[in-house]
C-alpha positions in Angstrom: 66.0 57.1 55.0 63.6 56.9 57.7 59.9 56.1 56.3 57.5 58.8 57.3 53.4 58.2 57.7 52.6 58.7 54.2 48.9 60.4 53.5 46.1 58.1 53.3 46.1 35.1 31.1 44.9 32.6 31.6 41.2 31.6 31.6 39.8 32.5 34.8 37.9 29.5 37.1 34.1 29.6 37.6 33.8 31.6 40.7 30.9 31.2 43.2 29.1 34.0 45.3 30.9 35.2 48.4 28.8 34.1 51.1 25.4 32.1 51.0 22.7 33.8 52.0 18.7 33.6 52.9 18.4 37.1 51.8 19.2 36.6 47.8 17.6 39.3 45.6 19.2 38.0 42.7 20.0 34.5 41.8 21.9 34.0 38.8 22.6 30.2 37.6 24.8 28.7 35.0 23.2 31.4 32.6 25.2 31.4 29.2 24.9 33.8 25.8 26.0 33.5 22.2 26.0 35.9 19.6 25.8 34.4 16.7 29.2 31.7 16.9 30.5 33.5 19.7 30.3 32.4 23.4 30.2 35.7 25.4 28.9 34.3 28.8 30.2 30.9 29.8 28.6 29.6 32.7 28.0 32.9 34.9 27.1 32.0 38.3 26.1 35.3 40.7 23.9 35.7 44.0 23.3 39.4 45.2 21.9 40.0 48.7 19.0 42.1 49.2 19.8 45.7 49.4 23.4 44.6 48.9 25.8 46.7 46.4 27.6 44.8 43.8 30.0 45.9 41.4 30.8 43.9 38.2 34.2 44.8 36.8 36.3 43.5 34.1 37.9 44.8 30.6 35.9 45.2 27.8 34.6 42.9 25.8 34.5 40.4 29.1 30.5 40.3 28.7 29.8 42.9 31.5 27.5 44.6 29.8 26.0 41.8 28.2 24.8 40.2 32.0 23.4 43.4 33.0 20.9 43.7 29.9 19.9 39.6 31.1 19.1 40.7 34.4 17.3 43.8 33.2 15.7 41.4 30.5 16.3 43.2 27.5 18.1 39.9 26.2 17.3 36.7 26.8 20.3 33.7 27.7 21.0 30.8 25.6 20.7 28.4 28.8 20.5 28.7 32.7 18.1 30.4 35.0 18.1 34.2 36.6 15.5 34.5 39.3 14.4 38.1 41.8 13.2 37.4 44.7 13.4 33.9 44.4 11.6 33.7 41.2 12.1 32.6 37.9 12.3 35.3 35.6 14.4 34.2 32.5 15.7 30.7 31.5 14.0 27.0 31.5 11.1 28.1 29.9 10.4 31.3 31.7 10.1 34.7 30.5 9.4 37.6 32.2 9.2 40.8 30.3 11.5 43.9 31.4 8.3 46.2 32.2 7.6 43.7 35.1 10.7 42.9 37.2 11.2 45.9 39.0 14.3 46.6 37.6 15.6 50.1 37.0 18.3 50.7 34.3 21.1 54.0 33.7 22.8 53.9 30.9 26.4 55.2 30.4 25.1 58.7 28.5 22.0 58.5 30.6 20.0 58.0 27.7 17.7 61.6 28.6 15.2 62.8 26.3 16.5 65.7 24.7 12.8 67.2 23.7 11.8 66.8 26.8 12.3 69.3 30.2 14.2 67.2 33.3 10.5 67.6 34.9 8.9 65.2 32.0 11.9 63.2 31.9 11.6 62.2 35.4 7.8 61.8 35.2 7.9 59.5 31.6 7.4 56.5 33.6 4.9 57.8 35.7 1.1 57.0 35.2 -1.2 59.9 36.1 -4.1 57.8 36.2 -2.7 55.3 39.0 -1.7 58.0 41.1 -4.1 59.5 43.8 -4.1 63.1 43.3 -3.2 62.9 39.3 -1.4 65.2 37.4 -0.2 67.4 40.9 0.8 64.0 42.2 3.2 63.5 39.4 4.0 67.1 39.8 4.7 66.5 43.4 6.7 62.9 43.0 9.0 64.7 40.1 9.9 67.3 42.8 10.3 64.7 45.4 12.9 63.1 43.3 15.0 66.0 42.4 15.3 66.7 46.2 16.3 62.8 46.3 19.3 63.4 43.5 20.3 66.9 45.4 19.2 68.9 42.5 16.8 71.7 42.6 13.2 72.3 41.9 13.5 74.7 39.7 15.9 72.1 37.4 12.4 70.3 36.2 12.0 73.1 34.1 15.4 73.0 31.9 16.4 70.8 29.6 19.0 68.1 29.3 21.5 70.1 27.3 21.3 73.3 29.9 22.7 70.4 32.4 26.6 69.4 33.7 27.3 65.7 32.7 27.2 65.1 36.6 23.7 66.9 36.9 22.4 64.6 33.9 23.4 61.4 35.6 21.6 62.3 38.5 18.4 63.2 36.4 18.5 59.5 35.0 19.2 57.9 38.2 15.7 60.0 39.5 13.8 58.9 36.3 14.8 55.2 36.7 13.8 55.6 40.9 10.4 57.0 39.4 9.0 53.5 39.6 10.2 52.4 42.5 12.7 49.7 41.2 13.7 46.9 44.0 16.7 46.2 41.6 19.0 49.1 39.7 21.5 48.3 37.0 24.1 51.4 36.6 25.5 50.6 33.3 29.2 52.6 33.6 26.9 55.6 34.4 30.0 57.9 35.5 33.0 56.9 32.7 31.8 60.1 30.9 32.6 62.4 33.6 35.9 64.5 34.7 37.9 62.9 37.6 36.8 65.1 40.5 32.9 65.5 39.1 32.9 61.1 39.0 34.1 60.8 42.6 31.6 63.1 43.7 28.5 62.3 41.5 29.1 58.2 42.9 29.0 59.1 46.3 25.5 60.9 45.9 24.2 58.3 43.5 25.6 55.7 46.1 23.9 57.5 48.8 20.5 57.7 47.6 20.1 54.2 46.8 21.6 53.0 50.0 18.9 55.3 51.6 16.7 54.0 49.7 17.4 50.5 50.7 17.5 49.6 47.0 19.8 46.6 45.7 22.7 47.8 43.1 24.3 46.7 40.6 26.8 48.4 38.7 29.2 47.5 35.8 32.7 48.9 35.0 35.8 49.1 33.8 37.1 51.2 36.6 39.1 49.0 39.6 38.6 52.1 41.8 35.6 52.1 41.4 34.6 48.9 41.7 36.6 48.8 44.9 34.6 51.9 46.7 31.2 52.2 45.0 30.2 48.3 46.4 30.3 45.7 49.2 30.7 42.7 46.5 33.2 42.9 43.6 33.0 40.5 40.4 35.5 40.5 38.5 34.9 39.1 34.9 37.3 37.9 32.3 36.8 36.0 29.3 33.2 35.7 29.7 33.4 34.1 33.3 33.8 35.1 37.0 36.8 35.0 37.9 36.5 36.0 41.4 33.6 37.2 43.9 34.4 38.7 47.0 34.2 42.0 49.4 36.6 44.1 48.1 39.4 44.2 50.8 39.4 40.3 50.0 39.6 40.4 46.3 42.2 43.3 46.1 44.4 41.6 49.2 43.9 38.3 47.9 43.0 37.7 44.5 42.4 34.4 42.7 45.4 34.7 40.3 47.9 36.8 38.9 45.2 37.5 36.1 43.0 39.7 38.6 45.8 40.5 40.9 46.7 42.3 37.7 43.8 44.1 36.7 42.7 45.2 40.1 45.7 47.7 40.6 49.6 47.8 40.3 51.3 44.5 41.4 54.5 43.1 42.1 55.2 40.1 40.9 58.3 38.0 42.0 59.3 34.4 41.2 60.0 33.0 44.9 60.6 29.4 46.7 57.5 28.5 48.7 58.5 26.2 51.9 55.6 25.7 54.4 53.9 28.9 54.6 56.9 31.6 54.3 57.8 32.9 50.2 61.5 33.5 50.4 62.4 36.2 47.1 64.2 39.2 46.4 63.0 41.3 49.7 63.5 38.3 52.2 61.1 35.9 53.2 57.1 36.8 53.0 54.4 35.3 54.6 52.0 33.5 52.9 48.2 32.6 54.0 47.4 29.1 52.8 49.9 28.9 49.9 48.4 27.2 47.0 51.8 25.3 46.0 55.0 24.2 47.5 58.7 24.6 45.5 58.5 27.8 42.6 55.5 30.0 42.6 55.1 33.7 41.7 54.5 35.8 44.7 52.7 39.2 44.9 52.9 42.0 46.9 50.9 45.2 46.6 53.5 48.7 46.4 52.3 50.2 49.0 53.4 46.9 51.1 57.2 47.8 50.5 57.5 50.7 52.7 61.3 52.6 52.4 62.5 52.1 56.2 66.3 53.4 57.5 66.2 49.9 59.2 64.9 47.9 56.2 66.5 45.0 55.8 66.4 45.4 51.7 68.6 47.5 49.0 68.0 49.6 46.1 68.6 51.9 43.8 66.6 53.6 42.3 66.2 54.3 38.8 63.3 56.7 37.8 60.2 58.0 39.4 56.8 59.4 38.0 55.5 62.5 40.3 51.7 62.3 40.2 51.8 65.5 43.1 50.2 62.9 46.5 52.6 60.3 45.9 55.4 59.4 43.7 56.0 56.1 41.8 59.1 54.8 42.2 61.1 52.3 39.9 63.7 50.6 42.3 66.5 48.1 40.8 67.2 45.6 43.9 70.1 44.8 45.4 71.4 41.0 44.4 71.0 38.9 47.9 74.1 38.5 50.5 76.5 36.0 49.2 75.6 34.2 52.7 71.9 34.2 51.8 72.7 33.1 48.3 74.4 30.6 48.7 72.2 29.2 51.6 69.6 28.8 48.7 72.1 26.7 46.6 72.5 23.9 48.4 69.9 20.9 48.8 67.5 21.5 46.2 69.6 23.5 43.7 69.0 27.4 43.4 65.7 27.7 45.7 66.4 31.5 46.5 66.4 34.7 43.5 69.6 36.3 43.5 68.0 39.9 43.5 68.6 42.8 40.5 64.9 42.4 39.6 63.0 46.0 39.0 60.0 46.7 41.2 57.8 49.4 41.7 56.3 51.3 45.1 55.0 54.1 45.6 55.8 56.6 48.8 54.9 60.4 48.8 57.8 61.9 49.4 59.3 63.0 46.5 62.4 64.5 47.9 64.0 61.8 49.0 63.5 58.9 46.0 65.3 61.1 43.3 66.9 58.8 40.6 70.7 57.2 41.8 69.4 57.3 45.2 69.9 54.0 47.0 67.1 53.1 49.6 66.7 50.7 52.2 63.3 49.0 52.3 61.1 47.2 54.5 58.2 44.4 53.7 54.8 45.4 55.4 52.0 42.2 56.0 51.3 39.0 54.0 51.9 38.1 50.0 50.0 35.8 47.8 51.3 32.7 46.1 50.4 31.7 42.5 51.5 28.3 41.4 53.9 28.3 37.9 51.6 28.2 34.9 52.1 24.3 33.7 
């Protein structure tokens, strides 16, 4: 078939910040936190640039949720330093209360006032009496804020529960930007919301504070997310980094099969690594700086396996899950020519697969990847190499 343009664990290292910089906003060093017995932050290292976007996303229980509350300083860590704006703010014998970092906080539900209208909500951080003009100055800033949110004026007067889950978010993002934050922490502020209201809620929430020039961090569970809201992923695991990176980086190239894992659908193939070339089950594969010579486990992304009439690859396919834009596809391999096979037998014993392994791409054409089908398919760019776990 001829391939059509389609539309368009082990404990994870210490990881340090992407790229230096003499713009950090936030500085986080070696900063660690117990509960009780239990270790949930193990050495987190983390710079942020200055109105940079960072997202921070790992499983639960990973200790996500647990950094962002340091940084907004409603806990305090067991050892190491965090510093804004080059200054110590919590750790070595500093302290600096929430009230006074600048820091702005949503919550996952928000965290609204249900007694009060959206109007008061927005203005409950606002002081009256530090504001020139009073009472119509608050008045005024509240309406300035809605129009920052794209929500309406006459919103101020409603109340939470008379709001859309979307329309709420954006009422809490307007009441922490009410102070004028230089740092806001989005605590998984859009996991509550329907698939097509989430998309379309981040993209306004990522467009004020971008306008605003104001340095993000957001935590989450959600790869996708992670991947679109920021310009710096972190993914945690187990307490730690595992990996910081701009997020064509960390999804292309990922530190292990760990994050390869969690960032999206992988295929994973033992291979024999000889200079820089991976030869496995769909030929030989391209490797940038290959961490190990001999067996490793190489991965591709699906969408790298394109189905090609001139692909060089067999299969067969065996079933296929229609999600309407694309289809995945479960394809059973061909086992390698006899030539190629037995090319890999000699020397060094059996450096080459002999094929049959199950993989899964994804192409959206639905038509032509119906179940018995066989296929011919065609590698697209580079893999990544992961050394055998010892």
């Amino acid at each position: 078939m001829t391939e059509q343009s389609p539309p368009r664990l082990p404990a994870p290292r210490v990881a340090a910040s992407v790229v230096p910089t003499t713009n950090t906003h936030l500085d986080i060093a070696e900063v660690t936190k117990n509960f009780g017995s239990q270790a949930v932050l193990k050495g987190v290292n983390l710079s942020v640039a200055k109105g940079g976007t960072t997202a921070i996303v790992g499983p639960s229980g990973s200790g996500k949720t647990t950094l962002l509350r340091l940084i907004a300083g409603f806990e305090h860590p067991a050892t190491g330093t965090i510093s804004l704006n080059g200054t110590p703010v919590a750790g070595g014998g500093v302290w600096l209360p929430a009230h006074k970092r600048q820091v702005g906080y949503v919550a996952q539900d928000g965290a609204l006032f249900p007694h009060l209208t959206v109007g008061q909500n927005i203005a409950f951080g606002l002081d009256a009496a530090k504001l020139d003009g009073g009472r119509r100055a608050v008045r005024t800033r509240v309406q300035e804020l809605l129009e920052m949110v794209s929500l309406d004026a006459a919103m101020a007067k409603r109340r939470p529960h008379q709001l859309s889950g979307g329309q709420q978010q954006r009422v809490a993002l307007a009441r922490a930007l009410a102070r004028e934050p230089e740092l806001m922490l989005l605590d998984e502020p859009f996991s509550a919301l329907d698939a097509g209201l989430r998309v379309a809620t981040r993209r306004a929430v990522a467009k004020v504070l971008s306008d605003a020039g104001v340095t993000t961090i957001l935590v989450t569970h959600d790869q996708a997310e992670a991947l679109s809201f920021a310009d710096q992923v972190a993914i945690m695991r187990g307490g730690k980094l595992a990996q910081i990176g701009n997020p064509f980086v960390v999804y292309t190239r990922p530190a292990d099969r760990a994050t390869a894992e969690f960032l999206g659908d992988a295929v994973i193939l033992d291979a024999w690594m000889e200079g820089s070339l991976a030869t496995c089950s769909l030929g030989g594969i391209p490797v940038r700086r290959p961490p190990a010579q001999g067996k490793v486990q190489l991965m591709l992304r699906p969408e790298q396996i394109r189905i090609a009439s001139d692909g060089p690859i067999r299969g067969v396919v065996v079933d296929t899950d229609y999600f309407g834009p694309e289809t995945t596809v479960r394809i059973k391999l061909a086992p390698l020519a006899a030539a190629h096979a037995a090319a890999g037998a000699a020397g060094n014993g059996h450096r080459y697969p002999g094929g049959g392994e199950v993989i899964t791409i994804r192409h959206w054409n639905a038509s032509i990847t119906k179940p018995g089908t066989e296929l011919c398919l065609r590698v697209v760019g580079e893999g990544v190499a992961f050394p055998l776990e010892a």
